[in-house]
N, C-alpha and C positions, 0 to 999 in steps of 0.2 A: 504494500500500500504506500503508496506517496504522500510527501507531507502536502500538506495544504492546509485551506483555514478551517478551522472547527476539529482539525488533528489531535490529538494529545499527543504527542511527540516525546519520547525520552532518548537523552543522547549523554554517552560521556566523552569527556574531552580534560584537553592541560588549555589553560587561559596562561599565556604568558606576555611578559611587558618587554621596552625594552629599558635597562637600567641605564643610569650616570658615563658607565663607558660604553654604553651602546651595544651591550649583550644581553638576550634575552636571558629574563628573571620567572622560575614556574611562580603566576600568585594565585593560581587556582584549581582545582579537578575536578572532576565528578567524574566518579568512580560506577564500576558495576554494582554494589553496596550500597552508593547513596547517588542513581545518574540525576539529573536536570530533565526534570520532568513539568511538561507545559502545554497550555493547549496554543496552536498555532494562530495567530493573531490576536490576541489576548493573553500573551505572556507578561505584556508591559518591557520587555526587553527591546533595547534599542532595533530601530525598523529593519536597517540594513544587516544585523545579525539573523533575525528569519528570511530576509531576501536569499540571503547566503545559503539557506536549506530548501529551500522551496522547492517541489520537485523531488528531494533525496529521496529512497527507499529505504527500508528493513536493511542493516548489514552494510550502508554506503560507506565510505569514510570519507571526510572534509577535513580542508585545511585553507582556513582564509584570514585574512587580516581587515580590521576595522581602523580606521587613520579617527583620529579624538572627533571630528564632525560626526561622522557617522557611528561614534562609539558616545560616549557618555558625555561630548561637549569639552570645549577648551575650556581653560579654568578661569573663571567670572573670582575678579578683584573684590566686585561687593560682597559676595559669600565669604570674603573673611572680612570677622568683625570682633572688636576689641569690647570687652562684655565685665562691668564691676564682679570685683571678687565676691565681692555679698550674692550674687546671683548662684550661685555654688555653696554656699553654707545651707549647713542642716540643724537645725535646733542651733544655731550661734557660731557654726563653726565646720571650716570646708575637711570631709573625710581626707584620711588618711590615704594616699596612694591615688585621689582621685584625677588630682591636677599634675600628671604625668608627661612631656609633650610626645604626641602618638595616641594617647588613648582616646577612645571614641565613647563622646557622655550622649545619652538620649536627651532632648530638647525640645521644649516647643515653639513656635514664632507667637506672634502676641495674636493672631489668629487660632491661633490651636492645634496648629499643625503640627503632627512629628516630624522631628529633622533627628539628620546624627551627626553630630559637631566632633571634629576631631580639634583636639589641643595643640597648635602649633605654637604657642609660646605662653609662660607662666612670669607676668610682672607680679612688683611687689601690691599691686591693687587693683590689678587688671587681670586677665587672661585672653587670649589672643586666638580667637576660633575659627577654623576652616570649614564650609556649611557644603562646599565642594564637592562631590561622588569622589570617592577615592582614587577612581580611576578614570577621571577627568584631565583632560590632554593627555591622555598616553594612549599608544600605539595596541589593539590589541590584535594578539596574536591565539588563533581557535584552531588547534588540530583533535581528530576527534571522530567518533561513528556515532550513526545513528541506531539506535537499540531496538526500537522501535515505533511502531509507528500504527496507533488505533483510529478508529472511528470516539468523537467525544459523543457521553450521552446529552441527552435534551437539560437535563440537571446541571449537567457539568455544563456547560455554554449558558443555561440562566445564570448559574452560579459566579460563571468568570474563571472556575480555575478546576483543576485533576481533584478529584476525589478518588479513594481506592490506595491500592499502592502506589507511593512515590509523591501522591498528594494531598490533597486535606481530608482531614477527617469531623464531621460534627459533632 
C-alpha cells in the first residue's frame, strides 16, 4: 500500500544534523521498538518531510534532506527573550538545577499557550530564553524505511492522530 493522505504511516529512520565542523551529528531514531508512527497529512510535521514519502511503499527505504525552510524554519531573533528571574521561583525561590543553560523549562505565553523555552543564558536577575524548535536553521538529514503502511480508520482521521499500537491510546 502506498503512502498517501489519511495513511497511518510508520517509519524508522536516524535524523541527523550537520554540526560546528560540518559533520553530521545522529540527534535522533526511531527504532523498530519505538518507529514514528502518523497519519499522513495530519502528522503536523513539516510539509516537505511527507512530500518526501508520498508515494513510498511497505519495505521502501528513503534518504533525503530538509534545508531549515522546509525543515523547522530559520531561527527568529524574537523567540529569544530575556524573562525576570522571579518568573522561575517556586514558593520564593528558583529550584535547584533548574536554571541550567540547555535545559528545556515548559512555559506558557501570556495567551496560554505551551511553549518549550530552552535556557541559553543564566544573569544574575534575568535569564535568557530560546522559544526557537530546536532544530531551527539546521540542515536535516532522514535516512530511513518505511515499516509500514495502513488504511487510517474513520476515528483515527476524526480524531487527528494513530490510535492502536504506536499511537494514542484513550
Amino acid at each position: 500500500m502506498k503512502i498517501d493522505k489519511n495513511k497511518v504511516v510508520s517509519l524508522t529512520y536516524e535524523l541527523r544534523i550537520d554540526n560546528e565542523k560540518g559533520e553530521q551529528s545522529l540527534v535522533e531514531v526511531a527504532n523498530e521498538e519505538q518507529p514514528m508512527v502518523f497519519i499522513y497529512g495530519m502528522s503536523g510535521l513539516p510539509d516537505q518531510f511527507e512530500e518526501n514519502l508520498n508515494g513510498l511503499n511497505t519495505g521502501d527505504s528513503f534518504d533525503f534532506k530538509l534545508d531549515s525552510d522546509d525543515g523547522y524554519g530559520d531561527i527568529d531573533e524574537n523567540a529569544v527573550v530575556e524573562l525576570p528571574m522571579q518568573v522561575f521561583q517556586v514558593d520564593g525561590s528558583v529550584p535547584d538545577n533548574m536554571l541550567e543553560a540547555g535545559n528545556f523549562i515548559p512555559m506558557a505565553d501570556s495567551e496560554g499557550n505551551q511553549l518549550q523555552g530552552r535556557v541559553a543564558e543564566v544573569k544574575d536577575d534575568s535569564v535568557i530564553m530560546d522559544f526557537n524548535h530546536p532544530l531551527a536553521g539546521k540542515e536535516l538529514h532522514f535516512k530511513g524505511k518505511v515499516e509500514n503502511v495502513r488504511e487510517a480508520t474513520p476515528e483515527e482521521i476524526d480524531h487527528g492522530h494513530v490510535h492502536g499500537e504506536g499511537g494514542h491510546h484513550h
